[in-house]
C-alpha positions as CSV (number, residue, x, y, z in Angstrom):
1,X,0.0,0.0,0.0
2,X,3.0,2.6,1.3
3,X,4.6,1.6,-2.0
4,X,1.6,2.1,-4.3
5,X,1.5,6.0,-2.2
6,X,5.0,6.6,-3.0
7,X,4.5,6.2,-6.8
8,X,1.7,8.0,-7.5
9,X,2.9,10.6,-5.7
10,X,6.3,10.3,-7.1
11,X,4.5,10.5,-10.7
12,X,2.5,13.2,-9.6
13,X,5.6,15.6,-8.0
14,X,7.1,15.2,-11.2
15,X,4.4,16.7,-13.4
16,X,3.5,19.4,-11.0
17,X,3.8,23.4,-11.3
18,X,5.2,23.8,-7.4
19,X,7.2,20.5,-8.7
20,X,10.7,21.4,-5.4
21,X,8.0,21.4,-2.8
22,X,6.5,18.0,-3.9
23,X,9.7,16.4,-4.3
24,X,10.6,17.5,-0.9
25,X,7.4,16.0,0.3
26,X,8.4,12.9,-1.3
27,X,11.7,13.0,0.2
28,X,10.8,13.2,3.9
29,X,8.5,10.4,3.4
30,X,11.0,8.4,2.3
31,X,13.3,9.6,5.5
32,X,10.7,8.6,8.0
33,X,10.4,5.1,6.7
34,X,14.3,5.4,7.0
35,X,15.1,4.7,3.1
36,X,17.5,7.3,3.2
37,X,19.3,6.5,-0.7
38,X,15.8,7.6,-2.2
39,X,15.2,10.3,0.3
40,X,18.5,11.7,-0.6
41,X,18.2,12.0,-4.4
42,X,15.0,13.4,-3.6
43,X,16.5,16.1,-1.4
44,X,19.1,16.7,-3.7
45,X,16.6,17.1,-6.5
46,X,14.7,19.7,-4.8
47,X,18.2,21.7,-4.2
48,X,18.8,21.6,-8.0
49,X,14.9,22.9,-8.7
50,X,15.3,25.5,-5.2
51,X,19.1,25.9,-4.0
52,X,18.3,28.1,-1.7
53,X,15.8,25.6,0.6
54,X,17.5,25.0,4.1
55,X,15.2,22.7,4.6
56,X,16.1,20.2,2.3
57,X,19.3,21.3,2.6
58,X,19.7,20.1,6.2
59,X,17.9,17.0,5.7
60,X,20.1,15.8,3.1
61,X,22.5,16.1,5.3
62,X,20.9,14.3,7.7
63,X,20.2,11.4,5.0
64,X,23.3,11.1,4.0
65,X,24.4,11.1,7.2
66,X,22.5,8.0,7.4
67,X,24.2,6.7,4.4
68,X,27.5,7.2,6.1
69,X,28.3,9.6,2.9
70,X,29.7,11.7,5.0
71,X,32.5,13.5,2.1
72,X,29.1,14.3,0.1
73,X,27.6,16.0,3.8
74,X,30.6,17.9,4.6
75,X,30.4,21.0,2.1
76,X,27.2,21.1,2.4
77,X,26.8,21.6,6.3
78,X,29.9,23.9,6.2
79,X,28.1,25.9,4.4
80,X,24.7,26.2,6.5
81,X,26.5,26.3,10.0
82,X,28.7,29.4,8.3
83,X,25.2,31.2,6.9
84,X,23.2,29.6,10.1
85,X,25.7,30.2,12.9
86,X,23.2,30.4,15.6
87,X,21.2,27.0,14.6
88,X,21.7,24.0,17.2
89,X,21.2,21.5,14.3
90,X,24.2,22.8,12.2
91,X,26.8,22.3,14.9
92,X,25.4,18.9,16.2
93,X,25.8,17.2,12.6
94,X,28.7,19.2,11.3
95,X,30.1,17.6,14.6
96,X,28.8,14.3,13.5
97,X,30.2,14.7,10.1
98,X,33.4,16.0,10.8
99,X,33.5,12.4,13.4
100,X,32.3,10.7,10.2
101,X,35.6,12.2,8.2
102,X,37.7,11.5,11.1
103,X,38.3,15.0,12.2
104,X,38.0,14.6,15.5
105,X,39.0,18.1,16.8
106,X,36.6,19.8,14.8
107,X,34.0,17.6,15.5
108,X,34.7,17.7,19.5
109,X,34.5,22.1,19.1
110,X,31.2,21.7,17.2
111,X,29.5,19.3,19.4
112,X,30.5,20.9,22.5
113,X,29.0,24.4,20.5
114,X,26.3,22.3,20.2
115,X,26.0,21.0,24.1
116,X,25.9,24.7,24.9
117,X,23.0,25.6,22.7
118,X,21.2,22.9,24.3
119,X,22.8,21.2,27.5
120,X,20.2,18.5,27.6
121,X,20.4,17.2,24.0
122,X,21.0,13.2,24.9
123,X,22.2,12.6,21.2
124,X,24.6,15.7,21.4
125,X,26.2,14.5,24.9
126,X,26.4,10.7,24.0
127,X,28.1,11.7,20.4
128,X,30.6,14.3,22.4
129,X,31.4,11.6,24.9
130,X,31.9,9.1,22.4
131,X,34.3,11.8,20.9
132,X,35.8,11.8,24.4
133,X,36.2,8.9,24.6
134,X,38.0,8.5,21.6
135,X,40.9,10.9,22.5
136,X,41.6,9.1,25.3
137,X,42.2,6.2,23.6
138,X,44.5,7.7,21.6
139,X,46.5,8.8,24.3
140,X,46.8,5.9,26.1
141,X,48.0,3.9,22.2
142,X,50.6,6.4,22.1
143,X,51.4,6.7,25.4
144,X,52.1,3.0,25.7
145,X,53.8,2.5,22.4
């Protein structure tokens, strides 16, 4: 049934006048039933129809966060946390995206930008601790070779 949905709709966004904000439709329903590889070309059509959406801006990077495609990710949150400095979401997955890369530096200054924003954020602190935890293993490697 969800299937038989997602194709007429997917027909339907394509043949449409507001054609970017059906296909962004169609892309976060993909998302929340977590089929992130469809969600994403759909979010990445919509920034080639509207480049200026946040929206499905951020959620790409979200989906292909997902995807673990975190080189594709990278520009494109750089970008938002530069224009959206203020905007928890930006630091928390350039954090997790920087992690992704393996910059662990930069992701450890934008997650704890992120813990500040919103102290509470159980994703944010279990990601930063993780990152933590990750330096001091790397300490105690090299400090036993």
């Amino acid at each position: 049934m969800l299937r038989t949905r997602l194709t007429r709709w997917s027909t339907w966004s394509k043949t449409s006048p507001a054609r970017h904000s059906h296909i962004l439709n169609l892309a976060t329903i993909y998302a929340r039933e977590k089929r992130f590889r469809p969600s994403a070309d759909e979010y990445r059509e919509t920034l080639r129809l509207d480049p200026a959406n946040d929206l499905a801006r951020i959620s790409l990077v979200k989906a292909l966060t997902a995807l673990a495609e975190f080189d594709e990710a990278l520009p494109l949150i750089q970008d938002y946390a530069r224009r959206k400095p203020a905007d928890f979401d930006a630091h928390y997955l350039l954090g997790s995206v920087y992690r992704g890369v393996g910059q662990y530096a930069a992701a450890e200054l934008e997650l704890k930008r992120a813990v500040e924003m919103d102290p509470n954020h159980y994703d944010v602190r279990y990601n930063l601790g993780f990152r933590l935890g990750e330096g001091r293993k790397a300490a105690g490697s090299s400090a036993a070779s």
